[in-house]
N, C-alpha and C positions, 0 to 999 in steps of 0.2 A: 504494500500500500504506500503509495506517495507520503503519505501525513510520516510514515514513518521512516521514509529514507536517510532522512537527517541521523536521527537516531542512529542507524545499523552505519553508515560510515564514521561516526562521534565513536561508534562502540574498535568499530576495526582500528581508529588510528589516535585513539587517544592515548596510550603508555608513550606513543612516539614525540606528541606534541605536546606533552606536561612537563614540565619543569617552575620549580616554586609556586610564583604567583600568576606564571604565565596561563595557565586555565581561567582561572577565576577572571584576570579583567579582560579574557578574551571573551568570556560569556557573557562578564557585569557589560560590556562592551555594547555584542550581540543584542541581548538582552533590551540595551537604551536606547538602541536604534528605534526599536519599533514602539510607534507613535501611538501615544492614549491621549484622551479628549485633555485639553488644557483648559485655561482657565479656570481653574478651582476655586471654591471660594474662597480659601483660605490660603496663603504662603506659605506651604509645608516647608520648603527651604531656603524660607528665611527667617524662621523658626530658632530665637538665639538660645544654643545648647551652654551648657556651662563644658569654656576650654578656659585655657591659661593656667596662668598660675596655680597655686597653691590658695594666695590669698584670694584671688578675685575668684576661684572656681567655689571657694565657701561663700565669698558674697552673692554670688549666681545662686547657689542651692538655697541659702539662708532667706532671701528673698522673694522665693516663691510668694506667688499671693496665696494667702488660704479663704476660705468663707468663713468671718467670725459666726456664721449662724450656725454651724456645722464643727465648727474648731474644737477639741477635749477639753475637758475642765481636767488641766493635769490635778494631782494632790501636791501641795507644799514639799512633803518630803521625796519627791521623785528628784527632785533638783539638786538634794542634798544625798543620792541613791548609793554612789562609788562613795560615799565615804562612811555611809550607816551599814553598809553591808561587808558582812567577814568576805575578805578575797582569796580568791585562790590564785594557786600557781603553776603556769604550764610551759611548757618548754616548746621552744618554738625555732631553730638552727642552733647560734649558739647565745641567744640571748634567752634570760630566762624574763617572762613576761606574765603579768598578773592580768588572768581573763575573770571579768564579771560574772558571780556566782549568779546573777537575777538577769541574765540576760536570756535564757530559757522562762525566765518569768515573762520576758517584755514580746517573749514570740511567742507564749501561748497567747497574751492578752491580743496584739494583732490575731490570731486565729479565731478569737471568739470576737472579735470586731466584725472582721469579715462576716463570718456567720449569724451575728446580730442584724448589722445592716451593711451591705455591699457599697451602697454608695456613699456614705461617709467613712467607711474604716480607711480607706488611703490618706484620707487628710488628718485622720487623728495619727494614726501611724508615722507620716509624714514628717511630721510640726513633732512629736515625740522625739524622731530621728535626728530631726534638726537638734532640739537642746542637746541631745544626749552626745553629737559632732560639738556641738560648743564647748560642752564641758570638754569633752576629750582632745579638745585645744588645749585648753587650759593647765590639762593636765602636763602635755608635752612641755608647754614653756614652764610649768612650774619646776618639773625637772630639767631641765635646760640650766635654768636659773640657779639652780642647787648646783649644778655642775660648772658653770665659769664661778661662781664663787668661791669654787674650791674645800667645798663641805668635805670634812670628814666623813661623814657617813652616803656621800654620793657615790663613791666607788663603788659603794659595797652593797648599796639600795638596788630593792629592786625595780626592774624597769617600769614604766607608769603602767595602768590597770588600764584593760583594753575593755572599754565600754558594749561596743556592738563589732561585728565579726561582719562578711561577707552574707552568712547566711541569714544575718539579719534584715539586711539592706534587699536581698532575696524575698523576705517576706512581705518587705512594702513594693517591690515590685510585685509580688502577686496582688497582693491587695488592689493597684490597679488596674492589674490586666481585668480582674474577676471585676471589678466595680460596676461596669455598662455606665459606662461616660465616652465611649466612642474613641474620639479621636481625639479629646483631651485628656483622659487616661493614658492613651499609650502616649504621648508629649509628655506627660510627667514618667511617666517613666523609662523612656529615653533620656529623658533629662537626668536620672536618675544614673541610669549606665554610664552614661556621659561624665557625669562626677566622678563614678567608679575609676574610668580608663584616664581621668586625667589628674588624678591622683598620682599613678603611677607613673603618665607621660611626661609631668612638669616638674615633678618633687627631686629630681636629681639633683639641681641645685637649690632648691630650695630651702625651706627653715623644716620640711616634713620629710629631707633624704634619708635622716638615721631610722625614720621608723615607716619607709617604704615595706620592710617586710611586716610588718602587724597590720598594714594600712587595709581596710575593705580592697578587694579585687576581682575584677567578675570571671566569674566562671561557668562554666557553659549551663545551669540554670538560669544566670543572668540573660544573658542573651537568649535562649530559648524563651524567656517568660516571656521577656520583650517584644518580639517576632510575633507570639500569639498574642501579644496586646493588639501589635498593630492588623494583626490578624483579625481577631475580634470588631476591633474597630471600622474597619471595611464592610463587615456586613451588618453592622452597629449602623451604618452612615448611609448604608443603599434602603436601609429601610424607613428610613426616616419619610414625610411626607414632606415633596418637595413637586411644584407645578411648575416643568419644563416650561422656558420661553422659546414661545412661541409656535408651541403643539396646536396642531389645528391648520399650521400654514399650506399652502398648497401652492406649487408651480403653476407656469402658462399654461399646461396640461392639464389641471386639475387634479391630479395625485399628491397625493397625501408625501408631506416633507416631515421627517423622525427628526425632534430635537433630544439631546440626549438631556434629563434633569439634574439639577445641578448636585443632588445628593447624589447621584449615580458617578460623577464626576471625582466629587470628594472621596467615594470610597475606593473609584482607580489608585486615589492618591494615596489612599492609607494600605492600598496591596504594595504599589511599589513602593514605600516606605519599607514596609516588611519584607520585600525582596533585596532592597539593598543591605538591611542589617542583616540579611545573612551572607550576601557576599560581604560584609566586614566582619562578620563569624569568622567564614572561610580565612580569610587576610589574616586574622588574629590568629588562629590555629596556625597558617604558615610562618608567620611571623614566629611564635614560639619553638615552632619544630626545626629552625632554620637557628634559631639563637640559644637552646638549651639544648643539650645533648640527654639530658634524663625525662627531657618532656615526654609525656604517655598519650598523647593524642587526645586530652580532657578538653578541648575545645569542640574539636573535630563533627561539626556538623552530621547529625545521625537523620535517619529516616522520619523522626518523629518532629525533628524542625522543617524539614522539607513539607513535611504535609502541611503544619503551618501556616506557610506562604501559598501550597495548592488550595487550603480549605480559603484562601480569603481570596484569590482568582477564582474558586468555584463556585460559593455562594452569594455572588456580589444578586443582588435580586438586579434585574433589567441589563442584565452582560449584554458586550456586544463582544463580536468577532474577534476584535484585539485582548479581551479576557481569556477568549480561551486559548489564542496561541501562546499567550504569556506562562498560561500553565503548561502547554504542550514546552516548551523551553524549558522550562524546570525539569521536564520528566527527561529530557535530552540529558540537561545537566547532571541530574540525578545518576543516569543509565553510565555518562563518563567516569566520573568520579567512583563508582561502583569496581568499574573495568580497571580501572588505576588502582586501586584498593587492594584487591582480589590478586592485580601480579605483583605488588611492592608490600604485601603486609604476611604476615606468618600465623594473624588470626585469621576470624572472620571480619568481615566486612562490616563496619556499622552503619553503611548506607547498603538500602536495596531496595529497589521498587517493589512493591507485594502486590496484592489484591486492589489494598484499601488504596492506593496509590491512582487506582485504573480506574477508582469507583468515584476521586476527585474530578478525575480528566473528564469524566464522562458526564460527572456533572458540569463543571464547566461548560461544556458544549451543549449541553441541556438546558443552561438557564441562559443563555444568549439567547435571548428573547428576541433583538432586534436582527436576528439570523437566518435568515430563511433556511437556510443551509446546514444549522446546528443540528438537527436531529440526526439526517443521513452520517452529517461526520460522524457522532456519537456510535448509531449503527457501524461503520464501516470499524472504528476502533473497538468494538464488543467482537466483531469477526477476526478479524487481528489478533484479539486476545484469544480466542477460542483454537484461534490456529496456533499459537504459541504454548499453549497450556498442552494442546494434542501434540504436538511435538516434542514436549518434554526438553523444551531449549534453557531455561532458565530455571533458578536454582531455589528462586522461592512458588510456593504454590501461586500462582495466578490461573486458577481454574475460575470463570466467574461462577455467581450464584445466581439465586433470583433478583436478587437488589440490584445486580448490575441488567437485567434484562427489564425489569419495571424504572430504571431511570429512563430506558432510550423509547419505552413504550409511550411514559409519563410526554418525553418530550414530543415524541409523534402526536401524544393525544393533544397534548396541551395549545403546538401549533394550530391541530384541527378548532377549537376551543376558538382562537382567536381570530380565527380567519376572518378576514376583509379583503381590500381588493384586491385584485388578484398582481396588480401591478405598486409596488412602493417604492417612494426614494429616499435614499438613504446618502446622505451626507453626497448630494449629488452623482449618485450612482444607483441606476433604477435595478430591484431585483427582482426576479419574478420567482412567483411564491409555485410550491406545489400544491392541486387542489386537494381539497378535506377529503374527499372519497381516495384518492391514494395515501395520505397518511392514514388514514383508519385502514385503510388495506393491508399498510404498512407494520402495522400493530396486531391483525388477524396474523400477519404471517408469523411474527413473531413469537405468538399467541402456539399457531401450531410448532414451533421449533419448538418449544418450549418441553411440549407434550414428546416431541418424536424423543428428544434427548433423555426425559425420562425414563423410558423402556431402557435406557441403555442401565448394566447391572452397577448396583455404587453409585447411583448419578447422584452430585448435590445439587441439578435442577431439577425442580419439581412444580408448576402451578401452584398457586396458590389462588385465596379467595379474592386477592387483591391483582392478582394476571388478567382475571375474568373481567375484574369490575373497571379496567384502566379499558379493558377490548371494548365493553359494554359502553362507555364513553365516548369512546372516540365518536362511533357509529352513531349514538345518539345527538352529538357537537355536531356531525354530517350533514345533516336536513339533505342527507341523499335519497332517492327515489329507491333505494332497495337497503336502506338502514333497519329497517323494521323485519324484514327478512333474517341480512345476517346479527342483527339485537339476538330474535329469537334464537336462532342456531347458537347464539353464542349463550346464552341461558340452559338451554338444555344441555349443550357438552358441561355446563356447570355442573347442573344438576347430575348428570349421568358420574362425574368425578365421584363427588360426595356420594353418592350411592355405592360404585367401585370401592372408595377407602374405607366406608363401614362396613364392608364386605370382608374388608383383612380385619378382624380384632388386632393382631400386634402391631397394627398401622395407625400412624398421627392420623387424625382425619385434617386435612391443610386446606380441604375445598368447603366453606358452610356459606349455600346461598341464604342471605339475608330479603329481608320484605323491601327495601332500597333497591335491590337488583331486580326484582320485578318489577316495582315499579316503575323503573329506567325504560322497562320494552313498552309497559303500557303508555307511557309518556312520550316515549318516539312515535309509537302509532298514534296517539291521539294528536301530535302536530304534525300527522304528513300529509293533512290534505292539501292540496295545492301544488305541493314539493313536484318537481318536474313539469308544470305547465305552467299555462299562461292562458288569460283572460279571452284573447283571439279562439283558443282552441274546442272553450264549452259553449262557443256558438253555434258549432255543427254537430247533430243530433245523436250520429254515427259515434264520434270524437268522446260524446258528452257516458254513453252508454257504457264505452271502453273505461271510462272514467271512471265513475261509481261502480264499477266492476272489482277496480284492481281496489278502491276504497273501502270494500266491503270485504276482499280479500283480508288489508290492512285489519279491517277491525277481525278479522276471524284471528288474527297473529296477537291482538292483544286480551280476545276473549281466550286463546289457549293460555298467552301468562297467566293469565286471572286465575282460570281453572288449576292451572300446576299451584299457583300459587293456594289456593284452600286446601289443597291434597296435601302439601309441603311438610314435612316434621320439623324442617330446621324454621318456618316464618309464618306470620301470621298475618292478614289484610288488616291495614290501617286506613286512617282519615285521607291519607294521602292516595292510596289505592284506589277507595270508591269514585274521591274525585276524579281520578285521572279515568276511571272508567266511561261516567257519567259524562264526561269532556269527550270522549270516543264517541260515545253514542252520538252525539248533537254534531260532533264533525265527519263523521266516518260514513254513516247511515242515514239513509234518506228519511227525509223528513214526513213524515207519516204515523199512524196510532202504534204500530209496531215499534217505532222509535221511543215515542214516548211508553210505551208499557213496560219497558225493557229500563228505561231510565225511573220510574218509579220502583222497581221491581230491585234496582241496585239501593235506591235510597233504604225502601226498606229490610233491605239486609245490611245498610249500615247501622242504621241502629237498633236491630235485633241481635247485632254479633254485639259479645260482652268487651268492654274496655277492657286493654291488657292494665293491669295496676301501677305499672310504669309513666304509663298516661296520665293518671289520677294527679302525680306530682305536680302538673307544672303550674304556672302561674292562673292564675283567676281570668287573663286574658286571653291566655291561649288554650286552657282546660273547658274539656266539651263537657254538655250540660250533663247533670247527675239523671243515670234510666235510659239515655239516649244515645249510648251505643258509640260510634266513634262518631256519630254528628257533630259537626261544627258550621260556624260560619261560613266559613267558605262553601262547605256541602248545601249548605241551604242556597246559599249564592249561587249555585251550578245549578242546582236544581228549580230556581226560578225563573234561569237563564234558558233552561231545557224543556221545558213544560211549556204550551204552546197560548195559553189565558191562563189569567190569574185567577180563574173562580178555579181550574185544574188545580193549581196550586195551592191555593187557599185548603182545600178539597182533601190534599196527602199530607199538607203541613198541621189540619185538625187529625187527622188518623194518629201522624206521628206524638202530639203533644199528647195526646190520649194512651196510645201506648205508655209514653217516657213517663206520665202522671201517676200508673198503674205499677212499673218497674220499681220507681222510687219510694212505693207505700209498699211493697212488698218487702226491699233491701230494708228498709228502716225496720 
């Protein structure tokens, strides 16, 4: 497959063209080429991080703004903590250093912050971390101070008490990844790492070089947490409500012009944000491996960061086409860096694309909404994958499941779902869509692969009840002239499933048609009248007879749901049922006493059938009257709509209150 030629030459000649950092800004490179929407609303990069010195990187952090509405009410003696608390002593190269016995105190309290309330525990945390950086200033120059002085007891003191550690600074970055503050979350906590790495980059000559080794230092939890902030915050930011300018525009043509919304924009911004802190993972991991000789690979970007940066190209809600190549690029990446790994290391590999890797990509190209083209891609990388998995080419299982065959169905359907005209422009490039009856097609066939694969012994695809209901979809989103046909077919191979797997006792049963799934067929048929003609056509008499022929067909298709549907063990007819039935009758069947006896004849078996007690719950506005069956408003509205004079009406509406009068002094 094309999509993946890249990949399979990245894989042939990558041990030959790595060396140091030369992969990484060959791909950060690659990578920046390709163009995502600009103007954001926001200046991601110019965005001031704390660099410099030693002093101004504390005045950078120090001065964060906090919300005093939101800010901790510390207690008096936390400020007073390092010197009421017995210290202990730990050895750390060849200095001996006193670590803070209450610092396991101040990281449970952040973990019961978080778990209290998400979105202030970063800023209590925060503003914590800040004093507790102050004091552990104070600390350094106090011993500093003792030491040009030329104390006797300065030699032999020991070194100042180390307040908060790495793994502290760790926890208020979780604290903001976890918050749901989007894309001001992960900026503070970037700004956070930022401190970390210039700590270590500025302090050489600085007043903080003797205690660079006690100093916080990030390490590859830092950077991971970060990565899924900005992670987070990308699909934090597509979801937001945000009204595209100037949606609605239309060329000399008349065709509809795609602006992309500006939250869809922002959250471009906050994937490649998270794409580049991990090429400065990478960097940092070379950087080390390149200047320690005992370094063990603790930076080294693993498969769990890579997802990452895939899950925030995948779920951007409103993707376009540049989303998903941006993950396909990753997967490239990925697949090198793997192949390098595998000939230069003596372990295993800690990058490796899996399953769940294929299951990103494929959403990706699933939620490019504005993609005509996205579903097929997805399809053609699910074949790809199937052929690579029956090949036995690669080393971890990428066998797909169901999950990956209901994403590219999802997409097919979804497309069907949305469909308009058939011609759109797109950032001055017209695309033509594929029409709704071949994506639903697209989905039956899928539908049947699914099944064939099953037979095969050991398969982990199997149908499920949600295969059916993505098929049953499509077809319904159609408003095709034989939707009601393959609805039905596609109903009964349900049905006929579940019957099959009750038949195994030591078998899951995975297929339970629900009373939603019937309802779906009877609902396609009760809106197909019309579906394939046109007005000109019921003027000829010949024309008109063909017509109410294959109409009445239709309704026999959704008088058989009905009927499967009362017989059914797994479902029961609801409110929803009668009406869609009662809606058949008045569109399907010609208008005559037959019509209407058949429509009073459904009422009153809605409310002769007892309410399932499920029902009873709901609200006093939507809860059908107490005796009455699954009647409701609407039923009565269809059925006033169906009935041809109101003394008719009047006429079954006394029958009924008389019955439901009679039921309710019985229940009582």
């Amino acid at each position: 497959i094309t999509m993946f030629s890249a990949s399979s030459k990245a894989l042939a000649a990558g041990a030959r063209r790595y060396s140091g950092g030369q992969l990484k800004s060959r791909f950060s490179t690659s990578l920046g080429r390709l163009s995502v929407p600009a103007n954001s609303s926001r200046a991601f990069h110019n965005t001031t991080l704390a660099r410099g010195k030693a002093g101004s990187l504390w005045a950078a952090f120090s001065t964060i703004p906090l919300d005093s509405n939101v800010g901790p009410a510390l207690p008096a003696e936390t400020t007073e903590l390092h010197k009421s608390m017995q210290e202990q002593r730990i050895s750390s190269g060849d200095n001996n250093i006193l670590k803070h016995p209450q610092e396991q105190i101040y990281q449970h309290q952040i973990q019961q912050w978080i778990s209290a309330n998400p979105k202030i525990a970063p800023y209590k945390a925060e503003e914590y971390l800040a004093k507790l950086w102050a004091e552990q200033q104070q600390l350094f120059n106090e011993w500093d101070d003792q030491n040009r002085a030329g104390s006797s007891t300065a030699s032999s003191a020991a070194r100042p008490t180390v307040l908060f550690t790495t793994d502290t600074v760790n926890l208020v970055l979780k604290a903001w990844c976890q918050s749901s503050n989007g894309e001001t979350g992960a900026l503070r906590a970037e700004r956070l790492l930022r401190w970390m790495e210039g700590l270590h980059s500025n302090c050489s000559e600085g007043p903080l070089a003797q205690w660079e080794s006690i100093l916080p230092k990030p390490d590859y939890e830092s950077y991971a947490t970060v990565v899924e902030a900005w992670s987070r915050a990308a699909v934090f930011e597509s979801k937001r409500p945000s009204e595209p300018s100037g949606l609605g525009i239309k060329n000399g043509k008349g065709r509809v012009k795609h602006v992309i919304p500006e939250s869809t924009k922002l959250a471009f911004e906050c994937a490649k944000r998270a794409e580049e802190l991990l090429m400065s993972m990478q960097g940092a991991h070379e950087q080390r491996m390149d200047s320690s000789p005992t370094y063990s690979n603790e930076l080294q970007p693993d498969t769990q960061v890579f997802h990452s940066v895939l899950r925030s190209w995948a779920n951007i809600q409103g993707g376009t086409k540049a989303t998903a190549i941006r993950a396909m690029r990753i997967l490239d990446l990925m697949q090198e860096l793997h192949h390098y790994q595998s000939l230069h290391s003596n372990t295993e590999p800690k990058l490796q694309p899996n399953i769940e890797t294929y299951k990103l990509l494929l959403r990706a190209w699933a939620h490019a909404a504005h993609t005509p083209e996205g579903p097929d891609r997805a399809e053609e990388i699910l074949r790809h994958l199937l052929s690579m998995s029956k090949a036995g080419n690669m080393g971890a299982d990428i066998m797909p499941d169901d999950e990956c065959f209901h994403i590219v169905m999802k997409a097919h359907a979804e497309s069907v779902r949305k469909r308009g005209a058939s011609v759109m422009l797109i950032e001055g490039e017209e695309i033509i869509f594929c029409s709704s009856v071949e994506r639903a097609r697209k989905v039956t066939a899928l539908l049947d692969w699914m099944e064939l694969i099953a037979l095969r012994p050991n398969s982990k695809i199997r149908p499920t009840t949600e295969s059916y209901r993505i098929a049953l979809s499509a077809w319904a989103w159609s408003r095709h002239v034989d939707a009601p046909k393959e609805a039905e077919r596609i109903l009964f191979k349900m049905i006929r499933a579940n019957e099959g797997s009750r038949m195994l006792s030591d078998n899951e049963v995975r297929v339970i048609p629900e009373t939603k799934d019937f309802n779906t067929v009877i609902n396609c048929c009760a809106f197909a009248r019309g579906v394939g003609t046109n007005a000109e056509e019921w003027a000829d008499d010949e024309v008109l007879e063909q017509q109410l022929r294959e109409l009445e067909a239709t309704y026999v298709v959704a008088e058989g749901a009905f009927e499967a549907l009362l017989s059914s063990p797994c479902a029961q007819p609801d409110s929803a049922t009668f009406r869609g039935m009662m809606r058949a009758c008045v569109n399907l069947l010609p208008n005559n006493e037959e019509r209407d006896a058949r429509v009073v004849e459904l009422f009153q078996m809605a409310y002769k059938t007892p309410a399932q007690r499920e029902n009873m719950n709901l609200s006093s506005n939507m809860r059908n009257p107490p005796g009455g069956g699954y009647v409701d408003n609407n039923i009565l509205r269809q059925l006033r709509y169906a009935l041809p004079s109101p003394k008719e009406y009047i006429r079954v509406r006394e029958e009924y209150e008389e019955f439901r009068k009679k039921n309710t002094a019985s229940e009582e």
